[in-house]
C-alpha positions as CSV (number, residue, x, y, z in Angstrom):
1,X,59.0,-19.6,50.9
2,X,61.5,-18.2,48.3
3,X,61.2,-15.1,46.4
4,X,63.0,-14.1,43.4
5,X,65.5,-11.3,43.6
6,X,66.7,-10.3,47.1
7,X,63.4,-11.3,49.0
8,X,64.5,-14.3,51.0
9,X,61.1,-14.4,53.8
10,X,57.5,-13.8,54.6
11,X,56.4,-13.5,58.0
12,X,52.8,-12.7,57.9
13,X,51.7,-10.4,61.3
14,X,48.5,-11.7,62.3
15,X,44.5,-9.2,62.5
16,X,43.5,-8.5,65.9
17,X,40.2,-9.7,66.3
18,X,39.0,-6.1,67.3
19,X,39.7,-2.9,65.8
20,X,41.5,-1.0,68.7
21,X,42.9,2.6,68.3
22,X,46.5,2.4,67.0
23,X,49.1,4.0,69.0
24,X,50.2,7.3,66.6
25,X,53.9,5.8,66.8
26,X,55.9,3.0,66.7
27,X,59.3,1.6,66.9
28,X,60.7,-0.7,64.6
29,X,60.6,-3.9,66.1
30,X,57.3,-2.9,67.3
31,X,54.2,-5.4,65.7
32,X,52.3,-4.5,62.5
33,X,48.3,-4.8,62.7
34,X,45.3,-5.0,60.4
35,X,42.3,-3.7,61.8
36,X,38.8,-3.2,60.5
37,X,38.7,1.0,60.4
38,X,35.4,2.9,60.9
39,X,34.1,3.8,57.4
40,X,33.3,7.5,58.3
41,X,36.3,8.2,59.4
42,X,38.4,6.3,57.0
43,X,36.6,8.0,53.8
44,X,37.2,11.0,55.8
45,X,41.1,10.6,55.9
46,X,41.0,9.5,52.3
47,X,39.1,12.8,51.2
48,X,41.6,14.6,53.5
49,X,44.7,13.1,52.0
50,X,43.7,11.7,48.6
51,X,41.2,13.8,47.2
52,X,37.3,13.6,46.3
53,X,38.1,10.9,43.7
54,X,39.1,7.7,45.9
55,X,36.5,5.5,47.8
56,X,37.7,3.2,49.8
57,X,37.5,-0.7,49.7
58,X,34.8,-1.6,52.3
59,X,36.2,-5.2,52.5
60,X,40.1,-4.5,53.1
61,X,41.5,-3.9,56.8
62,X,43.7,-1.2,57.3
63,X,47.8,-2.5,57.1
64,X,49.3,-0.3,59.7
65,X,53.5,-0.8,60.5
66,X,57.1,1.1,59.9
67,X,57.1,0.4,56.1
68,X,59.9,3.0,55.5
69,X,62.2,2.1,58.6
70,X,62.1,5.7,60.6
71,X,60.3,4.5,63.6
72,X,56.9,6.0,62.8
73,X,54.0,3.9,62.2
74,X,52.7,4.1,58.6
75,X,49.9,3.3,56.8
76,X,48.2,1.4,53.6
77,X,44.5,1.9,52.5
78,X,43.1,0.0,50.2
79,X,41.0,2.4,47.8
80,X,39.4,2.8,44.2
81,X,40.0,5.4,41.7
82,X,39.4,5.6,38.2
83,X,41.8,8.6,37.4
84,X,44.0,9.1,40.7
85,X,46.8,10.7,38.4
86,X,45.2,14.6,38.1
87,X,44.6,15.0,42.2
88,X,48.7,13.8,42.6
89,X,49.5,17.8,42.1
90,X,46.9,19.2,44.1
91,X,47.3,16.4,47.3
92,X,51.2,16.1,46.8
93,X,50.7,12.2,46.8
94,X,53.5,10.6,44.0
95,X,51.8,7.7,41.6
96,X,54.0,4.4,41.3
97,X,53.6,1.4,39.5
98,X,55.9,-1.3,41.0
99,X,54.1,-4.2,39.5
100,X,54.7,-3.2,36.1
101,X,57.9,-1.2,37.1
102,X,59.4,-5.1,37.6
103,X,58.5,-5.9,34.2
104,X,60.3,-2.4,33.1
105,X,57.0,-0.8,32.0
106,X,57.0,1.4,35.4
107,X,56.0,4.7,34.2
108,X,52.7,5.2,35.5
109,X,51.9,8.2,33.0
110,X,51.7,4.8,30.5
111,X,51.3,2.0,32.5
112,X,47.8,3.6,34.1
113,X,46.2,2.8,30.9
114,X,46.9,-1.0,31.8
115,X,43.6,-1.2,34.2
116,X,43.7,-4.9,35.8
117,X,40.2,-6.5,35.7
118,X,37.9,-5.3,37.8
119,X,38.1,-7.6,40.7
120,X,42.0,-6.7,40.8
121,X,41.8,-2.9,40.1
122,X,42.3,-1.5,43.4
123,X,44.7,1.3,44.5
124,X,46.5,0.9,47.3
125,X,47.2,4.5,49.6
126,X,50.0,4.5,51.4
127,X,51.1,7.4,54.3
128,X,54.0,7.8,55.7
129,X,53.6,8.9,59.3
130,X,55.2,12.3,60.6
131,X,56.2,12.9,64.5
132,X,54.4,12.2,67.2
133,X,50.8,12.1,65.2
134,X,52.1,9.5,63.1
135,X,50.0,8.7,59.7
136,X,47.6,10.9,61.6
137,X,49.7,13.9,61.2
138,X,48.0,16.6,58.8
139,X,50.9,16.9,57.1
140,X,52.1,13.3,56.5
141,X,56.3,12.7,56.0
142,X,55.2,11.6,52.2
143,X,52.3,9.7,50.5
144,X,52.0,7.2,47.5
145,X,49.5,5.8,45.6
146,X,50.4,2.6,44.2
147,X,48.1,1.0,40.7
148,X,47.6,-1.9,39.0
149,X,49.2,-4.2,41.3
150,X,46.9,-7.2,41.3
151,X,45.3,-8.8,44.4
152,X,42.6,-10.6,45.9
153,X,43.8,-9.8,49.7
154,X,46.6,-7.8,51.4
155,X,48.2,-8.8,55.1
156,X,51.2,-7.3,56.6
157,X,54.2,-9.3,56.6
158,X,58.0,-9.0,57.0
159,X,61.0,-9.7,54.6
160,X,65.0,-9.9,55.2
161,X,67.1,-7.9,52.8
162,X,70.3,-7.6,54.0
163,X,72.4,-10.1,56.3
164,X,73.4,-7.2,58.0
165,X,69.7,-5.4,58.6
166,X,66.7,-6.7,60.6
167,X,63.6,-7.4,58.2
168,X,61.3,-4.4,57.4
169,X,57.5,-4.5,56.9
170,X,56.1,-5.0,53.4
171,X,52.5,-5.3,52.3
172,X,52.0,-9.1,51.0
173,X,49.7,-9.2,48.1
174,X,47.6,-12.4,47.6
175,X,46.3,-13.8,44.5
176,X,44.3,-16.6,45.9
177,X,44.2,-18.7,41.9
178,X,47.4,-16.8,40.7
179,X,50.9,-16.4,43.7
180,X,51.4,-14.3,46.4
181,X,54.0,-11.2,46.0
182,X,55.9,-8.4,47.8
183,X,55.8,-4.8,47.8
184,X,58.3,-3.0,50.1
185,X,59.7,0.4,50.0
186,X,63.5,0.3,49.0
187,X,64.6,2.7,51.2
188,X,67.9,3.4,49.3
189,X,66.3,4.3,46.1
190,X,63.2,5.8,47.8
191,X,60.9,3.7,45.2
192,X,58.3,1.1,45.9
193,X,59.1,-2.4,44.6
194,X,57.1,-5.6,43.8
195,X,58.6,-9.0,43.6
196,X,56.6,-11.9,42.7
197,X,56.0,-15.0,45.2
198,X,55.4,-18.3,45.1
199,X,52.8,-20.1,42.2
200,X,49.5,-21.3,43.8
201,X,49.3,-24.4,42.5
């Protein structure tokens, strides 16, 4: 499967069956997992983190893996919003756009006016895990709110970079009519990315 750009593989990281309690951390070469959360206690990390605005998707699985390459398991909720800009002070989360940001119209002060169609409108939350507690921690090593990138489905997979550099965890975005696409945190430039996949034909 090519990508364009520097993205040279997927490897998608199969669901557990179950939804077993992640360990807090995790090493880098340790496996990514999507499990199905408990609501309560999802909405209530979600309120804790994110603010009173986001609800999250009852039908997405929690993507849990190193996406920033420190050794500390991270995590991406899929959740709607329809303003998550204002809360960004208050919650110290920072708003990115990478799927317009690849068209160079990234500026999500603009760009959150370009609201996908309903069934491809979601938000996807995204905590970087601190210490021992991981993306448990109360006080999380950073968080992110990604908009407007389209999807019908998100799985964890993997993606080689660099020659010289293992592969690092990305969320795979599916389109199941449109292609499938990449976003991975660039650790270099500290900015999320999307690259686009391949057409489903």
């Amino acid at each position: 499967m090519k990508l364009m750009g520097i993205v040279l593989s997927f490897f998608v990281c199969a669901a557990p069956a179950q939804s077993p309690q992640p360990s807090p951390t995790a090493s880098p070469a340790a496996a990514a997992a999507a499990v199905a959360p408990d609501p309560a206690q999802l909405e209530a990390l979600v309120k804790q983190q994110f603010g009173a605005t986001f609800t999250p998707a009852a039908k997405f699985s929690l993507l849990m893996a190193d996406f920033d390459g420190d050794g500390v398991e991270d995590v991406a909720i899929v959740a709607d919003s329809k303003d998550p800009i204002p809360d960004s002070y208050s919650f110290k989360y920072q708003i990115a756009d990478p799927y317009h940001a690849y068209f160079g119209m990234g500026d999500p002060r603009f760009s959150a006016g370009f609201r996908a169609d309903p069934g491809h409108s979601h938000n996807i939350l995204i905590i970087f895990g601190n210490g021992k507690d991981a993306w448990h921690a109360a006080t999380p090593k950073a968080k992110f709110v990604l908009i407007n990138v389209p999807f019908d489905s998100v799985e964890v997979g993997r993606m080689l970079v660099s020659k010289k550099k293992p592969p690092i965890y990305m969320i795979k975005a599916l389109e199941a009519r449109i292609m499938d696409s990449a976003i991975w945190w660039d650790a270099k430039k500290k900015k999320w990315k999307w690259e686009p996949g391949d057409t489903v034909q």
